[in-house]
C-alpha positions in Angstrom: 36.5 119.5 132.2 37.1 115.9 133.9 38.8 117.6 136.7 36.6 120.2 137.4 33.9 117.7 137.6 36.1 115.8 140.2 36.2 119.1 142.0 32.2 120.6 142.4 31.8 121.0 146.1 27.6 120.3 144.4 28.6 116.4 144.3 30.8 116.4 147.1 28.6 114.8 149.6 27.1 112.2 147.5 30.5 110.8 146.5 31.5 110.5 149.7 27.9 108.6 151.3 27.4 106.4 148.3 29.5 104.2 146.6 27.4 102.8 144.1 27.4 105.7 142.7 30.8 106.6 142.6 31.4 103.3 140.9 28.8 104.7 138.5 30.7 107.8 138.2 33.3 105.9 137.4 32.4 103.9 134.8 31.0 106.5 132.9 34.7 108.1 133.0 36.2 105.1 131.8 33.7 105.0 128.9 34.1 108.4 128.0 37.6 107.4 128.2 36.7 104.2 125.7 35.0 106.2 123.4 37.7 109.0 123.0 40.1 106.4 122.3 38.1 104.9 119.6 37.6 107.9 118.2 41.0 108.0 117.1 41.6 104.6 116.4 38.4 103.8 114.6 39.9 106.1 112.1 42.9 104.1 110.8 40.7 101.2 110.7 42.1 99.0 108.3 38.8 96.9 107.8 36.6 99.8 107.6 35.0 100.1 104.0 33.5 103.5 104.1 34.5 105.9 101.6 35.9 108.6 104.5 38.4 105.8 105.7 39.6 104.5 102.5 42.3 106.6 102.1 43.6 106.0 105.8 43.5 102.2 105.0 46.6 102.5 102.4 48.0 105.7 103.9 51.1 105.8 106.1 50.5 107.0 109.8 53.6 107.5 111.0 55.4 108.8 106.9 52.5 111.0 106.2 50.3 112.0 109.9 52.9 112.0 112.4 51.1 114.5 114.5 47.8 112.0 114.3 50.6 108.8 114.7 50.9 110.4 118.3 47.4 111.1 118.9 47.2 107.3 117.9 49.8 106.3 120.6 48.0 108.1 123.0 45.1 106.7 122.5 45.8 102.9 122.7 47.8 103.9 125.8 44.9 105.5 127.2 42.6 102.7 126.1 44.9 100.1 128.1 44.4 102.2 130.6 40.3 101.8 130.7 40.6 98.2 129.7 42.7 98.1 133.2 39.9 99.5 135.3 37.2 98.2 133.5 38.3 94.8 134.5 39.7 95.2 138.3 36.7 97.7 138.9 33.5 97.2 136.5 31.2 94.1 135.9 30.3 95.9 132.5 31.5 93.1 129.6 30.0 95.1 126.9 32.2 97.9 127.9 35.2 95.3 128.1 34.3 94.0 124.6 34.2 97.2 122.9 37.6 97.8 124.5 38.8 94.3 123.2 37.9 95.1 119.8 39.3 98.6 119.5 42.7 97.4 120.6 42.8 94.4 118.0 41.8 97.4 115.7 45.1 99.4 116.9 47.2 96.5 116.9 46.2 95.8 113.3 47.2 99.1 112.4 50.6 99.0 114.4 51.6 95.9 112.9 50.8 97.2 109.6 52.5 100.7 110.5 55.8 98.3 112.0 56.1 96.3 109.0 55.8 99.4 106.8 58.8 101.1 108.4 60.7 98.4 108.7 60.2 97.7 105.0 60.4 101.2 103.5 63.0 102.6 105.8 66.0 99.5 105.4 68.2 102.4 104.2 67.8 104.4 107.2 68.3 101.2 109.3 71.2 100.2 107.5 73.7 98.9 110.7 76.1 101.6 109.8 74.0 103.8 109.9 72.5 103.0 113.0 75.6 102.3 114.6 77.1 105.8 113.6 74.1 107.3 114.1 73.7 105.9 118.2 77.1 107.0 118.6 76.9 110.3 118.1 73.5 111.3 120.5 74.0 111.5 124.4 70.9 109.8 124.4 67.8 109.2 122.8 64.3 110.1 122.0 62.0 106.8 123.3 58.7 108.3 121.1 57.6 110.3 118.7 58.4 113.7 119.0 57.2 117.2 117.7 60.0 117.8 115.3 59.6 115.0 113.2 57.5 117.3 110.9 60.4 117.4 108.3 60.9 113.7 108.1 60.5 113.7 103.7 62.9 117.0 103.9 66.5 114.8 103.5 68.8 117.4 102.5 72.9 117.5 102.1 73.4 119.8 104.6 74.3 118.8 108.6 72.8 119.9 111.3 74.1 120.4 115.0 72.8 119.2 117.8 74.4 119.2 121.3 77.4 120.6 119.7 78.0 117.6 117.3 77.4 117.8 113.6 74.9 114.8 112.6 73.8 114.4 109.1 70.3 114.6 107.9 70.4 110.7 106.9 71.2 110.3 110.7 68.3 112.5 111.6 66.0 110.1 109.8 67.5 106.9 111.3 66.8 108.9 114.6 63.2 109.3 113.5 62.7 105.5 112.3 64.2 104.5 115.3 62.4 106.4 117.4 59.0 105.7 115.8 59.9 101.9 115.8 60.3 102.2 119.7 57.2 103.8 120.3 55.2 100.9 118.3 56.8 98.2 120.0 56.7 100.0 123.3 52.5 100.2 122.9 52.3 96.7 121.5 54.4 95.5 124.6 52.4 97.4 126.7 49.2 96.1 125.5 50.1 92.6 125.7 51.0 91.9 121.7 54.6 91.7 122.5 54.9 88.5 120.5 53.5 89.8 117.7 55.4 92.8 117.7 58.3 90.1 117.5 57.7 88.4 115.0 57.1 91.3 112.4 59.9 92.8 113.5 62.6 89.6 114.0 61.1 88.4 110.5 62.1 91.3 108.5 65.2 92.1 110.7 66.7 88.3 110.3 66.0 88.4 106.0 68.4 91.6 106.1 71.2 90.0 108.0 71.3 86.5 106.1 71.0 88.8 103.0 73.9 90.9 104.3 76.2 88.3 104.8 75.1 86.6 101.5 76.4 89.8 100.0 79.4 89.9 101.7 79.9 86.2 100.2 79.9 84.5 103.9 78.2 81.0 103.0 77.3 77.7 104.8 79.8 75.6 103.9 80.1 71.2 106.0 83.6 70.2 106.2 83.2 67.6 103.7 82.4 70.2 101.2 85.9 72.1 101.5 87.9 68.7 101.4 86.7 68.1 98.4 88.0 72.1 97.3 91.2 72.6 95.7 93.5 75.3 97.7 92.7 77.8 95.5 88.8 78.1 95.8 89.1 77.8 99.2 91.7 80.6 100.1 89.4 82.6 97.7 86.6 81.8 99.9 89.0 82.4 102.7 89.7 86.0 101.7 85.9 86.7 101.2 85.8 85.7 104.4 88.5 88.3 106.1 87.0 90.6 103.9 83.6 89.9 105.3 84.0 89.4 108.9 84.9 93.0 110.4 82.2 94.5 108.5 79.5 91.6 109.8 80.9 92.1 113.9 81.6 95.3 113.8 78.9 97.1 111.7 76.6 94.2 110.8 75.8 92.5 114.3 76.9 95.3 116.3 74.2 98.1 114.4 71.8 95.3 114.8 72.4 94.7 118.7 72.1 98.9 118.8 68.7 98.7 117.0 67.2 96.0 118.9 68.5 97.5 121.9 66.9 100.5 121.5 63.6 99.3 120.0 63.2 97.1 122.5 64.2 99.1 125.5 61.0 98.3 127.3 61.8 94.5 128.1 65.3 93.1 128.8 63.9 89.8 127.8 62.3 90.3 124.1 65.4 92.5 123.5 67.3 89.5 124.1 65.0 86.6 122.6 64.7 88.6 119.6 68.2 89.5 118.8 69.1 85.9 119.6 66.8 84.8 116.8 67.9 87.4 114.2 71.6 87.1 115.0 72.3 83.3 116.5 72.7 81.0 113.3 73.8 84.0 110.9 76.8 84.3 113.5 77.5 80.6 114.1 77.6 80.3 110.1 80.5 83.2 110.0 82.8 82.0 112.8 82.7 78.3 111.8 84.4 78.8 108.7 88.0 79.2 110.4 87.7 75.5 112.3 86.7 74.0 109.0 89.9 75.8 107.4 91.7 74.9 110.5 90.6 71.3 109.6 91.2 71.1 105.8 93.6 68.1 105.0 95.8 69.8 102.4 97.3 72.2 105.0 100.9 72.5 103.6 103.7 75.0 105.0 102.5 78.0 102.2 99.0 77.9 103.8 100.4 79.3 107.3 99.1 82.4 107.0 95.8 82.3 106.0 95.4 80.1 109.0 97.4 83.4 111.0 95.0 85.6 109.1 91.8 83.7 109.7 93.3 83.6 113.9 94.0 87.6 113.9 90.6 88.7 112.8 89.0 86.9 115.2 91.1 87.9 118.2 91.4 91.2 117.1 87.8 91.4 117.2 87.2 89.0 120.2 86.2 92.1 122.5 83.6 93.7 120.1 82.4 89.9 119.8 82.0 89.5 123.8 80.7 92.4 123.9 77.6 92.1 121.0 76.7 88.4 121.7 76.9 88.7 125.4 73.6 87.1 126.4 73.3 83.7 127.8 71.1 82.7 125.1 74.4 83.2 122.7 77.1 81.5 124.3 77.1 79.2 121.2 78.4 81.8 119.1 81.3 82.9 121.4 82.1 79.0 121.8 82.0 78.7 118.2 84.5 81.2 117.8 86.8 80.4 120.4 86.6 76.7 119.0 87.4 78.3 115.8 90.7 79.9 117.5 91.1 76.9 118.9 91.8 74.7 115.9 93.4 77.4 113.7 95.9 77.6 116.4 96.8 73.7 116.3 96.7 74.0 112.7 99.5 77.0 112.9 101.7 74.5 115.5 101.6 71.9 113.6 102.5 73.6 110.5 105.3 75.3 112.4 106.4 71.8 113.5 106.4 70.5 109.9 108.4 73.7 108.5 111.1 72.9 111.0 111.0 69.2 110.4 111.5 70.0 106.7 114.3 72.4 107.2 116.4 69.7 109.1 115.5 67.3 106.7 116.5 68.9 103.5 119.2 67.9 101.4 119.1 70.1 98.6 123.2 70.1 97.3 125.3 73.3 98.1 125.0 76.1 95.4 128.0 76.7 92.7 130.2 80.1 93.1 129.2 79.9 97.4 126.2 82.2 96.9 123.3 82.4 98.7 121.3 79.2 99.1 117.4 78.8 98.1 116.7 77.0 101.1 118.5 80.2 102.9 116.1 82.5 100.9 113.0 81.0 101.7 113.8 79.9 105.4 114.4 84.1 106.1 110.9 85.0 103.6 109.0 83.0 106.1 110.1 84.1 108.8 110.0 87.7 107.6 106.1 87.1 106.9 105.9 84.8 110.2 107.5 87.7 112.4 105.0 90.4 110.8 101.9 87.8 113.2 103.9 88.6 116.3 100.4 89.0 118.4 98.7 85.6 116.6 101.9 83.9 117.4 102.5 85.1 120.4 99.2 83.2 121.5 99.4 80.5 119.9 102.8 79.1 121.0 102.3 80.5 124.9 101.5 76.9 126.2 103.8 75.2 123.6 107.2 75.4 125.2 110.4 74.9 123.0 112.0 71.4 123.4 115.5 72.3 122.3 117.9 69.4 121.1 120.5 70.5 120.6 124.0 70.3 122.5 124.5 73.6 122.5 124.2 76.6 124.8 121.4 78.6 124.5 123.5 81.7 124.4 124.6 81.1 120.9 121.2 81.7 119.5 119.6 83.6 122.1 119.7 87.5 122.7 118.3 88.7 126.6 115.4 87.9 126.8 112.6 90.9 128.3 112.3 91.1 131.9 109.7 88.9 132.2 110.7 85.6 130.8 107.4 84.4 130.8 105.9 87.1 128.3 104.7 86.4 125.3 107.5 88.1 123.4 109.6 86.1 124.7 108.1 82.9 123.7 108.2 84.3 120.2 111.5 85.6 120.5 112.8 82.1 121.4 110.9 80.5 118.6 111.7 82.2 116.1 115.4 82.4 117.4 115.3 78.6 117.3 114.2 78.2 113.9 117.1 80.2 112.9 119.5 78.4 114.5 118.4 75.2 112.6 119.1 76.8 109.3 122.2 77.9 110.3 123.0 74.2 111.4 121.8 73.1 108.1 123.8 75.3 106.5 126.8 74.4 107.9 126.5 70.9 107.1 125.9 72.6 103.1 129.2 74.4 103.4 131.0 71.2 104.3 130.4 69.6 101.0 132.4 72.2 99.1 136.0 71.2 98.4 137.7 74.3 98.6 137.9 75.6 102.6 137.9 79.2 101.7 134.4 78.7 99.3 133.0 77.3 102.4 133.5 80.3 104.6 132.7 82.9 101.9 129.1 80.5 101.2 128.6 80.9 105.2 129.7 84.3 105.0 127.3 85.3 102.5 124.3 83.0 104.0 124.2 84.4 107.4 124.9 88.0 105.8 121.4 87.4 104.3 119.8 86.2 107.1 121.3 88.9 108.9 120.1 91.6 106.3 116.5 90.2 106.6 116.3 90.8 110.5 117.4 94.3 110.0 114.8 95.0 107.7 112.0 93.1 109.1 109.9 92.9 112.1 112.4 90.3 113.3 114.9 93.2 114.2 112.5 93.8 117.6 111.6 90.0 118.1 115.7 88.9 118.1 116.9 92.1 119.7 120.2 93.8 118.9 122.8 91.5 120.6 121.4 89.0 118.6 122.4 91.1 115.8 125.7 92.4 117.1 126.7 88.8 117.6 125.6 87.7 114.0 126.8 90.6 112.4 130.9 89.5 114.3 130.1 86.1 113.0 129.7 87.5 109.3 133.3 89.5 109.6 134.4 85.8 110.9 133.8 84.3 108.5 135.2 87.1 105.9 138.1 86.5 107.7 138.7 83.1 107.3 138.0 83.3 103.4 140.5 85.7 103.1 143.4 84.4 105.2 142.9 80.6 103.3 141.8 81.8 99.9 144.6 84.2 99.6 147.2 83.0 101.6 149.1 81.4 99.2 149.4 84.7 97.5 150.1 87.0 100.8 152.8 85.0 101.3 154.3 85.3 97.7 156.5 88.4 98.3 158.8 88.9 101.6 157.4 90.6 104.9 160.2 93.3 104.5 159.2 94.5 101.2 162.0 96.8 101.6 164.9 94.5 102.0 168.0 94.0 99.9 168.0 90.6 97.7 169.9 89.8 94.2 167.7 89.5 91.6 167.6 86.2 90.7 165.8 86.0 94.5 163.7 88.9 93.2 162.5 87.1 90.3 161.7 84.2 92.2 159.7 85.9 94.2 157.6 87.8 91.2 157.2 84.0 89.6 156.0 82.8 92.8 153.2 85.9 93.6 152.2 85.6 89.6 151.5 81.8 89.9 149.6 82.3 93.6 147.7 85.3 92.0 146.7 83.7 88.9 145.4 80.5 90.6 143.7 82.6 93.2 141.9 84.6 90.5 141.1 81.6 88.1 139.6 79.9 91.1 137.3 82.6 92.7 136.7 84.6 89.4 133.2 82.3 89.6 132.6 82.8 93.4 130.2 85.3 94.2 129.2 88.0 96.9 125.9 89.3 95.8 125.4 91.8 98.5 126.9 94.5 97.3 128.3 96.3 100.3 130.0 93.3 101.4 130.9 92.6 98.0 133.1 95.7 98.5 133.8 95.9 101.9 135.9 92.3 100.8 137.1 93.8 97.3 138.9 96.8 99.7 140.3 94.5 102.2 142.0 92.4 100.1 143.5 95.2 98.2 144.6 96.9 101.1 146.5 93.3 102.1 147.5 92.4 99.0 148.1 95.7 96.8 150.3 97.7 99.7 153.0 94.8 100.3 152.9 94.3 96.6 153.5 97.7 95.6 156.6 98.5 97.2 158.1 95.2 96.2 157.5 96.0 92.5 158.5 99.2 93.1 161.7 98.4 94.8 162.5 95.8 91.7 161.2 96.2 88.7 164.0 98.2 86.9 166.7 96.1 88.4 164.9 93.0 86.9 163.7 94.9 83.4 167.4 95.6 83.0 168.9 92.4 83.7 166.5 91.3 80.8 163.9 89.1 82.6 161.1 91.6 82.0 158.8 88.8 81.7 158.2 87.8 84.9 156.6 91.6 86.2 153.4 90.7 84.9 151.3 92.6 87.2 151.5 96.0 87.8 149.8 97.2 91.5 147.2 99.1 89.0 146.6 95.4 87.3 145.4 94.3 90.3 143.3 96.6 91.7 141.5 96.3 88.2 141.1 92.0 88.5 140.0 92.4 92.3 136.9 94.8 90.6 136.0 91.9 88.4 136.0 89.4 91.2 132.9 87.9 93.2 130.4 88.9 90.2 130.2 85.1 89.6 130.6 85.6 86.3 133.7 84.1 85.8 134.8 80.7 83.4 136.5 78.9 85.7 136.4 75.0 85.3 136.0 74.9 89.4 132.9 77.1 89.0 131.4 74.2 88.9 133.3 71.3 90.7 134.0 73.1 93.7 130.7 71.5 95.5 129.8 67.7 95.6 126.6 67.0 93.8 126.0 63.3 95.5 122.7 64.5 97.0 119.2 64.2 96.2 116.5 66.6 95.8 115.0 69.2 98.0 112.6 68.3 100.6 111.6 72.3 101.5 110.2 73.9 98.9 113.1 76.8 97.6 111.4 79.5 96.2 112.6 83.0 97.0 109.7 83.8 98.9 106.6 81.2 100.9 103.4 81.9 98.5 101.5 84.0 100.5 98.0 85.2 99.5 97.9 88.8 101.1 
């Protein structure tokens, strides 16, 4: 109808000689305008006391009259409009006024409406569901649309759209969403901008503190977690891993995605609000690690809730960059990189302490040769220390090694990668480092045994273990396989020095040429002289031990093969020419005798009185802590 009037060739002529009148004209427009705006608003007036609007005033526009909800938005974006003109083009204040009033009428209502979605739908604007639910559209609806008829219909079933299958609890978040853009796009637009804001940031902020209460993330000074023992914190400190990839990753991140999208009309509320809900919620979360970094007690057991505090914060560090990337939240990603900051000198300094304690220890050498405790625990920590390759990787890059030590790097080093600058490499060298100290160590250990042959088969069985740990560990690919082929020759070394000095006395009991002629006097000579090496040779090692068990028999076999073959065809050869000159005696082991003590042997089970002498004792206690294993919370 407007147009057409706009059209009549009847008024043509007079709109085009006078302009008073067209002004006139176009007031009138604008009031119609006015008035057919009002129309609509005046009926979700939330003051009105008339019996017609009093069930509007406590009904839901946007739940219960979504067709009306965008009639509504029309209508204040119409009447902005009018208020537009009436002010650049019309002297008429009473027109203005009644414009002035019917948009603090609509702004009432969409503030109430706001507040009433964000409060009734927090389910639907849970931040995984928001984040799921913004991930799976192409794009977005920016207002109400006509198929949000079926908003109460929620059902099981999933529905496709664009060829991906979205569930109905998405399709409301959609809706929510899409109805919370459209309010704050009108109140922007009409210049209430602020106190869209502060409805929304108000409600918005109480659901991420409460979140984070929830996930047991608290506000914690540092003088309040000296005063902790180490076992509230680390529970604190696992709440805390527990929390923090659910807070980035669904918690801030959803939240960045809603107020992203609510907001879409203005780059700068979108980020002055989500500055306001997100800023101290954040800081609180990712200063937690620098006080833990900071606590006093930090003791050589604690290293790797310091590396697990570091990983989940450069795992995340991308997602992080990426959610609090506005200028106004540089706090937070300084807090956090402060954070990674002081874990990482509290993880150097711990490393310097562990190998400060190894060099320092003097726990005595173990009875029987076996494996040592400080051996055990050394090779559990590195296990566990080799399984934070990427942490460790970054935290040692700009500590270099400063090696001591007189000799060449080649006996603890395998190739390094290509690149010797990498940050494998750093933590290849490391770790092969700390090795090498224990192996040091422990050869000082095996110099306190008095029997040579004990302290071979205690290095033997020492570097077997560490040996066995690398193969089984992450350390295999941080050391490399010459490393192990080296270690693994310096093992069978060491077997065979045991053997040739703890059984030499008794390989050289019976002639090289088993075969050759003798009396028998010499004959029996020789059996006296191979039954008193074997005997002392058993009765000393029958309480030395191998406890791995293939190298337990890998030795058991190799003696037998040296000792039982050149045995046998002596006894063979002898034993009725001695049995009938009378001296029967003096075959007292048959070949089948021995094989049967040599399967008893290294079970360290034995009586024998050097079971226990065979070691010095003159040395004080332990300065490492010998457990089995580094207490380790995960």
């Amino acid at each position: 109808m407007r147009t057409g009037f706009f059209s009549s060739p009847k008024h043509s002529s007079t709109t085009s000689n006078s302009p008073s009148r067209h002004t006139t004209f176009s007031e009138t427009l604008m009031e119609e305008t006015i008035n057919d705006a009002g129309a609509v608003i005046k009926r979700w007036d939330l003051d009105v006391s008339s019996s017609s609007s009093s069930y509007n005033r406590v009904a839901n526009l946007f739940r219960d009259y979504r067709e009306e909800a965008h009639q509504f938005i029309d209508a204040v974006n119409n009447l902005q409009h009018g208020m537009h003109f009436v002010i650049k083009e019309s002297s008429r204040s009473e027109l203005l006024i009644q414009a002035q009033n019917l948009m603090q009428i609509a702004m009432k209502r969409l503030q109430k409406e706001m507040y009433t979605i964000l409060s009734g739908n927090r389910y639907f604007l849970d931040s995984e569901t928001v984040s799921n639910s913004r991930s799976s559209r192409a794009s977005t609806r920016s207002s109400v649309s006509d198929e949000d008829d079926e908003i109460n219909e929620i059902i099981e079933a999933e529905v496709s759209v664009s060829g991906t299958r979205i569930s109905e609890i998405d399709k409301v978040s959609e809706r929510v969403m899409a109805d919370l853009r459209a309010i704050a796009d009108c109140m922007i637009g009409a210049g209430y901008g602020a106190e869209c804001v502060k409805i929304y940031k108000l409600n918005r902020k109480s659901v991420v503190d409460e979140t984070l209460y929830y996930l047991g993330v608290e506000k914690l000074t540092l003088s309040q977690v000296q005063k902790m023992d180490w076992s509230s914190l680390e529970l604190k400190t696992k709440n805390w891993l527990s929390a923090v990839k659910i807070a980035v990753s669904t918690l801030f991140q959803g939240e960045k995605i809603l107020c992203d999208h609510v907001f879409s009309a203005s780059d700068a509320i979108r980020e002055t609000c989500f500055c306001e809900i997100a800023k101290e919620s954040a800081l609180t979360l990712f200063a937690f690690p620098e006080i833990v970094a900071k606590y006093k007690k930090l003791s050589l057991e604690k290293m790797f809730s310091v590396l697990d505090l570091y990983n989940s914060i450069s795992e995340l560090w991308d997602e992080i960059e990426l959610i609090f990337s506005f200028n106004s939240l540089t706090a937070v990603k300084s807090q956090a990189v402060t954070s990674l900051v002081k874990l990482g000198e509290a993880a150097r300094f711990m490393l310097s302490e562990f190998e400060s304690a190894i060099q320092k220890d003097s726990s005595k050498a173990v009875a029987g040769g076996g494996i040592h405790p400080l051996t055990r625990y050394v090779m559990n920590y590195l296990v566990f220390l080799s399984d934070y390759s990427g942490a460790f990787s970054e935290i040692i890059v700009d500590w270099p090694l400063s090696i001591q030590s007189p000799l060449p790097e080649s006996y603890f080093l395998s190739p390094t990668p290509d690149d010797d600058d990498s940050p494998s490499s750093a933590v290849s060298v490391r770790l092969a480092w700390l090795v090498l100290v224990l192996l040091c160590k422990l050869d000082g250990k095996a110099q306190h045994y008095k029997d040579v042959s004990l302290s071979y088969l205690f290095l033997a069985n020492n570097l077997n273990y560490v040996v066995s740990k690398v193969k089984k560990s992450n350390l295999k690919l941080l050391l490399g396989s010459d490393w192990l082929l080296k270690h693994e020759a310096k093992v069978k070394q060491y077997i065979s020095n045991y053997e040739r000095m703890g059984w030499s006395k008794v390989l050289t009991s019976f002639p090289e040429n088993s075969t050759a002629e003798m009396s028998p006097p010499e004959a029996r000579d020789w059996f006296i002289k191979f039954n008193s090496g074997f005997e002392e040779a058993y009765r000393m090692q029958s309480s030395w031990v191998i406890p791995d068990p293939k190298l337990r028999d890998g030795v058991k076999i190799s003696l037998a093969k040296k000792v039982i073959s050149g045995y046998r065809t002596f006894y063979e050869k002898y034993r009725e020419t001695l049995r009938s000159g009378g001296v029967k005696s003096v075959v007292r082991f048959a070949p089948d005798d021995l094989q049967n003590y040599f399967s008893d042997l290294f079970h360290g089970t034995g009586s024998s009185e050097h079971g226990t002498t065979s070691y010095s004792s003159s040395h004080s206690s332990p300065s490492v802590s010998t457990s089995s294993s580094p207490s380790h919370g995960r």
